[in-house]
Every structure is written in C-alpha cells, then in structure tokens.
N, C-alpha and C positions, 0 to 999 in steps of 0.2 A: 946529498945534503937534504936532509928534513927540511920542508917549506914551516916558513915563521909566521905563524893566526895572526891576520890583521882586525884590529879592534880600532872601533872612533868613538869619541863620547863627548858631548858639551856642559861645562859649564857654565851658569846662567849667575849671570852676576844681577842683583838688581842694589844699587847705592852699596853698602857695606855689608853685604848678605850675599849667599851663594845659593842657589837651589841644592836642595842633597835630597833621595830617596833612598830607603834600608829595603834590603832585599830580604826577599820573604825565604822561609827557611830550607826549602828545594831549590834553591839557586846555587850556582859559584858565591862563596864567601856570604853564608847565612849569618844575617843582621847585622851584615854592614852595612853602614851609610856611604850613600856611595852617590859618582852621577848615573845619570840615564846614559848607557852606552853597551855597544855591541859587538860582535862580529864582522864585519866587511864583507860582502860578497866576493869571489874571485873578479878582480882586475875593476873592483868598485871604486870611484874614487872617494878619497875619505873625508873632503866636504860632505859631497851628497847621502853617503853610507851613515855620515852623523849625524844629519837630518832626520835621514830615514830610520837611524834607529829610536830619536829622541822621539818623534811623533811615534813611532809602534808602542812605545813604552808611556809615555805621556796623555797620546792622543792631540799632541797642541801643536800643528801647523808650521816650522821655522822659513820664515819668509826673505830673516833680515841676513845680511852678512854675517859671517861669524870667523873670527880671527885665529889661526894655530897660535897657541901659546906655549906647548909642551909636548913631548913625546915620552911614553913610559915605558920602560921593558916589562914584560910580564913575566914570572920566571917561577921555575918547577920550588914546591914548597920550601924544598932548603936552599934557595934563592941561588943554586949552583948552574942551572940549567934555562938560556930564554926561551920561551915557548909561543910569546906572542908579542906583539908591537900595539899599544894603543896612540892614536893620534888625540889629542887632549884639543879642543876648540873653546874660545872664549866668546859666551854670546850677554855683550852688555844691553840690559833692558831698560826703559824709562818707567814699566808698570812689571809690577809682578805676574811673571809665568802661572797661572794652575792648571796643574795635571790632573785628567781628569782616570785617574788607573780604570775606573768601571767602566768605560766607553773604549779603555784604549786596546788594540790589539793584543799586546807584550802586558798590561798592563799588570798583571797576575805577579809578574816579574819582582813586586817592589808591593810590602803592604802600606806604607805608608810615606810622605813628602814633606819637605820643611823649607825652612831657609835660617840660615845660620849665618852669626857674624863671630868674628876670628875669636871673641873669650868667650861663643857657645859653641863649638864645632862638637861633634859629638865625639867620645873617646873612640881614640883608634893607636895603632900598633907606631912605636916613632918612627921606623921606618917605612914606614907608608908615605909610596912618592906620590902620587895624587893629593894625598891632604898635605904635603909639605908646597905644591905646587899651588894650591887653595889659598893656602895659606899666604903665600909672596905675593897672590893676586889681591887679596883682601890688606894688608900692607902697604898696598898703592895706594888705596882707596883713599 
C-alpha cells in the first residue's frame, strides 16, 4: 500500500478575517490563495510540523496554542485517487499576524498575503474543502 503525504497548515483568524497567502506561479496550485502549509516530515507530529511550516513560509514565530479544526484529503486531480492528508489548525489572534515573505525561509512560496472576511474571500473552485472549512470558521465569528 502506497504511503499517504502528510501535510499541516494554520489558519489565522484575527476577529472576522482569516489570513490567506497566493502562491506564486512555480508552486502546487499557481495563484491560489491559500494558507501557509506544508508537508510533514516522517513521523513529525502535525502541531509542531504546522508551526514549522508556518514560520518557514511566513517567517513569524507560533508561540501560542493552536487548535485542529479540520482534516482535508488531498486527492489526484480527478479527485478519484487520495494522495495526501492535511491537518487544518486554527490559530485565533488578538493582533494581526505579518508575514514577512523577504526574510522568510519558504518565503518565495507565496508572492503575496492578506486577510479576508467571508463577502471578500478570494474566488476559488466550490468544491474547494479548505475555503468551505474557512468559511464555517468565519460563520462563527
């Protein structure tokens, strides 16, 4: 049995807004807005692996707790085949996150950052499980 890519990524909520970054056009999924998230190291656990991808990507330190809110299957383009597991984390803020991309490791990853609330999210495809998960977070709010 093929081993399934483990992927973690955080969502940054701050009040009614979500942090999103678009990845630049040598990426997986060019100029989608997306979160800062990655691959998992073998046997990494998917707190710290979402930490560590957010700061390589970011450059900005997660100190605080961050909560699993969702898990996403990642699945071969004609959405027939899974190929990867993301762990989805919710990290609520009292001050706005900024990513500094020019300082950060990964930062190349993403040319540009925002925060978005649920009547600006940027357009994306409807069955996109992330922005539908975005979405029921921002819903609570």
């Amino acid at each position: 049995m093929e081993n399934i890519k483990r992927y973690a990524g955080i969502i940054v909520k701050h009040k009614d807004e979500v942090l999103l970054c678009k990845r630049n056009a040598d990426n997986d999924l060019p100029g989608v807005w997306s979160i800062p998230a990655g691959r998992l190291e073998d046997d990494e656990n998917p707190t710290l692996g979402a930490k560590r991808e957010f700061h390589e990507e970011t450059n900005v330190k997660v100190k605080d707790k961050i909560e699993l809110c969702g898990f996403i299957n990642r699945t071969t383009r004609d959405g027939k085949k899974v190929k990867g597991l993301m762990y989805v984390f919710l990290w609520e803020v009292n001050k706005k996150v900024k990513p500094d991309l020019e300082n950060a490791i990964d930062g190349d990853e993403h040319t540009e950052c925002g925060y978005f609330g649920i009547d600006n999210l940027p357009e994306h495809d409807e069955n996109d499980k992330l922005m539908s998960l975005i979405k029921n977070i921002l819903k609570k709010s």
